[in-house]
N, C-alpha and C positions, 0 to 999 in steps of 0.2 A: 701358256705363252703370254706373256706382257708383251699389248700391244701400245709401245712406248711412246708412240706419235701417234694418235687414235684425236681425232677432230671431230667435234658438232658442231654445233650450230650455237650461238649465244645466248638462244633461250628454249624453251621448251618446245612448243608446241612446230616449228620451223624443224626443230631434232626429231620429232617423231612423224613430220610427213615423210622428210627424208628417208629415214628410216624404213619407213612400209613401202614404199614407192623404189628406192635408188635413183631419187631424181632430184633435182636443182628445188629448191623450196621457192625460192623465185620463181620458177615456170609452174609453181602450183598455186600464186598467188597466197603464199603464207609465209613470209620471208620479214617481213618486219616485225613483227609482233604475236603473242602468243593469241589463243581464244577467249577473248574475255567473256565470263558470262550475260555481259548484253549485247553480246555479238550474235549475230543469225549466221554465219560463213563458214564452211567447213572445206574440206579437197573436195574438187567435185570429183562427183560419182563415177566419170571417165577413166577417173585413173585407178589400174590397177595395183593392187597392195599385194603384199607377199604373202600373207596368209590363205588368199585367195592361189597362188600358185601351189601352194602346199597342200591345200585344199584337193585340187585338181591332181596331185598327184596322189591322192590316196592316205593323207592323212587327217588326223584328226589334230583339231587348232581351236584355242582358247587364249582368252586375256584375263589376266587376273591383276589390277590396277587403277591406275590412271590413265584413262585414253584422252582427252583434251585435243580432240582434232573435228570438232561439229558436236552440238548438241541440241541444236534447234530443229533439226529433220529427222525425220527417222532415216534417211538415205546415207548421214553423215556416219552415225550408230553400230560400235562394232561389228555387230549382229549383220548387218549390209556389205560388213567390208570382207568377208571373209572366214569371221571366225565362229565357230560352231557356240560358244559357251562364251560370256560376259559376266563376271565377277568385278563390281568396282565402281568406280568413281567419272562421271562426265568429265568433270571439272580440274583443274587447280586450286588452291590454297583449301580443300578438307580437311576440316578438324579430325584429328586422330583420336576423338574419342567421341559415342552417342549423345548427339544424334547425328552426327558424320556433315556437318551444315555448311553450304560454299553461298555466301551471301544471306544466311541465315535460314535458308533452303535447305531440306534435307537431301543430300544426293548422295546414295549409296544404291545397286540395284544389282540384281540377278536377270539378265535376259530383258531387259525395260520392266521390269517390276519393282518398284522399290520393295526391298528385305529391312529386319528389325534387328539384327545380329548385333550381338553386346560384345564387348571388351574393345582392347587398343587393336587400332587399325592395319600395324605391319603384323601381328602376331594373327589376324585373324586372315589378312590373303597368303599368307604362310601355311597357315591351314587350309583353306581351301586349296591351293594348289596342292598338298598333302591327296586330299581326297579325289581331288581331278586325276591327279595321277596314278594311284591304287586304282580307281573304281574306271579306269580308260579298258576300251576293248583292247587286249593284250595283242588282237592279234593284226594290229593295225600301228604305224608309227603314229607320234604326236607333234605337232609345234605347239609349245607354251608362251605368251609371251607376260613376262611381270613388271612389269609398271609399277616398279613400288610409288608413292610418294615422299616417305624419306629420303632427305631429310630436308625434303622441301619446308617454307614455314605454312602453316603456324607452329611454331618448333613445340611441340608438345608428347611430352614422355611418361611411362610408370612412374609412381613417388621412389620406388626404390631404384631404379637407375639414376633419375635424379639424383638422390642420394647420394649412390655412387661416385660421383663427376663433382657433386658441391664445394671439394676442394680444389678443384682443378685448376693449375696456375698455366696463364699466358707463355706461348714458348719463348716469349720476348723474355722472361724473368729467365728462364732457364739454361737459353744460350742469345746472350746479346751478340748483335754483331752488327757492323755497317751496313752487311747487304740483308738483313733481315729487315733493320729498321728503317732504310732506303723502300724498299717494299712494300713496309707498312703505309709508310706515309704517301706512297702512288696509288696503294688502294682502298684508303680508307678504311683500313683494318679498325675495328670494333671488337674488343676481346670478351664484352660483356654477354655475349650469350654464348660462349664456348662450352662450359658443363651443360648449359640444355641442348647443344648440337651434338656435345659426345654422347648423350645420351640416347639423345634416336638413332646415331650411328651405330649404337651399341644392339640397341635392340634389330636395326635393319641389318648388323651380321649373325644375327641367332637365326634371323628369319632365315636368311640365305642359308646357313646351313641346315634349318631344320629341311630344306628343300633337298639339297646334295645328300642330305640322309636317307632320303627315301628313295632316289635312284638308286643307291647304294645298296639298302635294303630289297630292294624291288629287285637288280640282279640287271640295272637295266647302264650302269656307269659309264661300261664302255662301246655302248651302243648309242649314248647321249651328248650332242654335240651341246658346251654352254658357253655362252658369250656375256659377259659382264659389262657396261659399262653406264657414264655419267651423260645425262642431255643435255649439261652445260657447264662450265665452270661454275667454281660454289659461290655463294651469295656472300662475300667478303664484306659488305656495304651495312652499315646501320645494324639489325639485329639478325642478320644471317648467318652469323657463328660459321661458317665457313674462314678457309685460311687457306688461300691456294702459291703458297713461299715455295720453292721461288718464284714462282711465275709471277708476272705483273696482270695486276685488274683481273677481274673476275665474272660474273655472270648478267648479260647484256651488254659485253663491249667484248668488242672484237682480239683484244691483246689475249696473248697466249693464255692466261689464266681466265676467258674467258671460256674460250676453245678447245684447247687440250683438253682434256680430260682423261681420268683416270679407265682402262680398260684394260681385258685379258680373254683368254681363247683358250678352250680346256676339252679335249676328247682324247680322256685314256686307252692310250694303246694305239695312238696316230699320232697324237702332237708331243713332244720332249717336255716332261716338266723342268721348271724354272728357268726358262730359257725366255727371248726376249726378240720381239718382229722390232724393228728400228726404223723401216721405212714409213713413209707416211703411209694412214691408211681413214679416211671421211666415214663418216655415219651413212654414208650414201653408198659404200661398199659393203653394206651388213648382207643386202638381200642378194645380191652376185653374188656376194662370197658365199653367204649358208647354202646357194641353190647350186654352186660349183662342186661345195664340200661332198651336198648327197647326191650329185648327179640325175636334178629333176632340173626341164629344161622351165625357161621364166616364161611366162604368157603376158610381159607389158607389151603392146606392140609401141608404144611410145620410145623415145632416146634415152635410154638410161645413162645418169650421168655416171655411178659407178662403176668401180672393177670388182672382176674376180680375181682375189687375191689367195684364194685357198692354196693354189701350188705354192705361192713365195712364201705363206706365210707354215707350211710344212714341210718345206725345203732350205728354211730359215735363208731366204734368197732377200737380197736387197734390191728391190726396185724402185725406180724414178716415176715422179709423176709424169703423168703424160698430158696432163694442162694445167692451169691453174687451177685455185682453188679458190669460191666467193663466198664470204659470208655477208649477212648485214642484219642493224638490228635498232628499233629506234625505242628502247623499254631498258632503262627503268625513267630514262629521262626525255618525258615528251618534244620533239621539235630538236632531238640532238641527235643524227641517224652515228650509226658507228661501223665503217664499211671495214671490207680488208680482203685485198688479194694475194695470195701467197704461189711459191713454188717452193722447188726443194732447199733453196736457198734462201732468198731475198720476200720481204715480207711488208707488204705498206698499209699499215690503218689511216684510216682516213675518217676523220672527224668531222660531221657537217653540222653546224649548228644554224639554225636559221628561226626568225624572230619577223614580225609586221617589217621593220626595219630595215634587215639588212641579211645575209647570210656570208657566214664565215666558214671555210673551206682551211682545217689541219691536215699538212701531211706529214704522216714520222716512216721511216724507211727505216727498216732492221735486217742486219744479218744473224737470219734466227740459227744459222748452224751454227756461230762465232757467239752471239748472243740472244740464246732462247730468253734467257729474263729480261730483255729491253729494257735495258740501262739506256744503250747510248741512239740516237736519233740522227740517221748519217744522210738525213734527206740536202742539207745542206753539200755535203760532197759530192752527192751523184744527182743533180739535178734532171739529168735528161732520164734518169730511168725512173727517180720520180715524176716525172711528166707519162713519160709512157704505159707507168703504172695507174695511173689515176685516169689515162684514158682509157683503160679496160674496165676500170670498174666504171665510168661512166656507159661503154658501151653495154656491159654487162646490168646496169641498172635501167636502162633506157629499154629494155628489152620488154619491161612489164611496170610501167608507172602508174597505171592505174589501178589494177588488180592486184599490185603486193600491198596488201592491206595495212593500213598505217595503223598504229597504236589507238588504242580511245582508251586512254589509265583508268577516269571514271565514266560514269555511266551516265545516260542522258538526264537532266533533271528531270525529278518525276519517279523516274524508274524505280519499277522494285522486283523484286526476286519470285519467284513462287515460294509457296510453304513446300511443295512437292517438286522436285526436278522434272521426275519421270512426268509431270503431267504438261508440261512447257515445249513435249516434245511433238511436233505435226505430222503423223501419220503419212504415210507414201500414197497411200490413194485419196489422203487432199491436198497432193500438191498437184502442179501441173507437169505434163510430162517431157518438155524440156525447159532449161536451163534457162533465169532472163538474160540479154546480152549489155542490159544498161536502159537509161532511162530513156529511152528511144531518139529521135531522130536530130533534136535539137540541143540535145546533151552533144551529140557528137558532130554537128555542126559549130557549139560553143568552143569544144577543146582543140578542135580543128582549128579555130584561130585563133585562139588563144597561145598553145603551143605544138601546133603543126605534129609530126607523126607523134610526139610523147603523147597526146592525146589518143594514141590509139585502145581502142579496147577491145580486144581480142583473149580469148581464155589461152593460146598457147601458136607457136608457131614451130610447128615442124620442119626438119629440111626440104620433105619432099614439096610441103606448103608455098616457100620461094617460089619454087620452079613454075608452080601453078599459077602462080599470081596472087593468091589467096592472102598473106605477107608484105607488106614493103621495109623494105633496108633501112634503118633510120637513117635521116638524113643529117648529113655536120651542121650539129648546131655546140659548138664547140664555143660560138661568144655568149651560149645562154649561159647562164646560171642555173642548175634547178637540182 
């Protein structure tokens, strides 16, 4: 099943808290920006991940990947969150060939050990999940999860796929048209590394099948639920060899080709092949749904922001969202955040740029059912619903200004990398045993008047939190700016 309106998050590491969690990346404090490696933050340890429910039902659970959600604690570290077996990568931007280096650090590991494993890096977690899955106790379910990193950059492939793609011409050569080259030019289309992007993509669809071959083989097909999908729009910008036509914009901005994403839904002998879900459905609905699908109940005790869509989406039943939907994201360009709230209809990104100076607030309002490629910008017509739209995304970002972690692109001066990842990591019994709340008393005496409740810092507020007192309401500050 194509899941044909399938939504993340604009950049990575925001798509995979969601992801393991089913909750708002905002109320996890990782909603602006991905993990940079001189970052120390990861989810904290509070929130429960889906692995950890699978776990508790009697399966067995592994990552074989990129995880990029903490790697300065051992608490942040697959291994903490649930899953029995870690194959893969801390990090973002891994060279796909030895010594596997993100900052010129070697990060590649088995269980916190760095491993010495030779060849190209999708062909080789292609195999290890090979072997994870033969050598599993048969007589136990599994969750896998793969994180490939293609075809994230640094775009790098075999000489002979390479090869392959070296003549590869532009679609722009192949079919001109108005609304191609209108597209191009909103998103900074870059044709120059297209043969090294089909090339990884080439090799990350061998990997994937050489995986469906071994369920295949193994006898286990139609007892295998598989979910495919993208953590962000492709990197259409500079040498990202992405091309997300027709969508408009691409990965780190909130317009639909940042968002949509390509995704599908596959369990032979339940779901209809080549058939198509149409209604919307978030990355925040992955872990409701898979826990729907096999009838294990979830153990977050927190608000889940997703649904369970496994009935509509095997019933091929069209449902409505039942709120909006937030994203926001301030990478790939420091100090310009790129918000956006949608429903099933009407769609507003909101563009905040702000500078010593001054700050500048765009709105563009879209009708994404009449116009999914955002052509036209109808904020001028409906004024009041872009008003009302922009006040939920205020309200909606006001909920966590301090703890949605803002982007840092480079790293502090000075900084430098380890030669070892695994060795950068701090053991659980020297940390302390809870969580700091902030720089103590007069940090939060400053932002207290500075700017009144935005200053608040709080790791999350629950409903029942209100009622308690625990919580206060933001108050209208509707002539701030921020």
């Amino acid at each position: 099943v194509t899941l044909e309106r399938f939504y993340a998050t604009p950049i990575c590491s925001p798509t995979r808290a969601a992801l393991m969690t089913g909750r708002d990346p905002l109320r996890l404090g990782i909603s602006y920006s991905v993990v940079m490696p001189w970052m120390n933050n990861g989810v904290h340890p509070d929130e429960h991940f889906m692995p950890e429910t699978f776990k508790a039902a009697g399966y067995q659970t592994a990552i074989v990947g990129k995880w990029h959600l903490g790697h300065s604690q051992e608490i942040f570290h697959p291994n903490a969150r649930g899953f029995d077996s870690f194959y893969g990568h801390m990090h973002t931007e891994v060279g796909y060939f030895p010594p596997f280096a993100n900052q010129g650090g070697v990060d590649f590991q088995r269980n916190g050990k760095t491993i010495n494993d030779k060849g190209y890096e999708t062909f080789l977690l292609a195999d290890e999940a090979t072997r994870w899955i033969q050598q599993r106790d048969k007589s136990k379910p599994f969750f896998l999860y793969m994180p490939f990193i293609a075809p994230h950059s640094p775009l790098e492939a075999p000489d002979d796929l390479v090869a392959k793609y070296a003549n590869l011409k532009d679609t722009r050569e192949l079919t001109r048209s108005e609304a191609i080259d209108r597209t191009r030019k909103l998103n900074g289309f870059s044709s120059s590394a297209r043969p090294i992007y089909a090339a990884v993509v080439d090799a990350l669809d061998q990997a994937i099948t050489q995986v469906l071959n071994i369920l295949q083989s193994e006898g286990i097909e139609e007892e295998t639920i598989i979910l495919f999908s993208s953590d962000n729009g492709g990197a259409a910008y500079a040498g990202g060899g992405a091309d997300n036509f027709p969508l408009r914009g691409g990965k780190g901005d909130t317009y639909e080709g940042g968002i949509r994403v390509i995704a599908a839904m596959k369990w032979k002998g339940h779901l209809p092949a080549e058939k198509s879900f149409s209604s919307i459905m978030t990355v925040m609905d992955v872990f409701p749904t898979l826990a729907g699908a096999t009838k294990i109940p979830m153990l977050n005790s927190k608000q889940i922001w997703g649904r369970n869509l496994w009935p509509a989406i095997k019933a091929q039943q069209k449902i409505s969202l039942s709120k909006e939907v937030f994203f926001a994201s301030e990478t790939p360009i420091y100090g310009e955040f790129h918000t956006t709230v949608f429903n099933d209809k009407w769609k507003l990104v909101q563009v905040i740029s702000s500078t010593l100076m001054e700050i500048k607030v765009q709105n563009k309002l879209f009708d994404i059912n009449n116009d999914p490629n955002e052509y036209d910008n109808l904020a001028s017509q409906y004024p009041k619903l872009v008003e009302h739209m922009a006040e939920k995304i205020r309200k909606w970002r006001a909920l966590h200004p301090i703890s949605g972690i803002r982007a840092q692109l480079v790293p502090p001066p000075g900084w430098r990398a380890p030669k070892d990842w695994t060795s950068y990591t701090i053991p659980v019994n020297e940390l302390q045993d809870d969580a700091s709340l902030g720089f103590g008393a007069h940090a939060h005496q400053i932002l207290d008047y500075l700017i009144k409740d935005h200053g608040r810092i709080i790791y999350d507020c629950e409903p029942g939190d209100w009622e308690r007192g625990k919580c206060k309401a933001p108050k209208d500050t509707s002539q701030h700016k921020h």
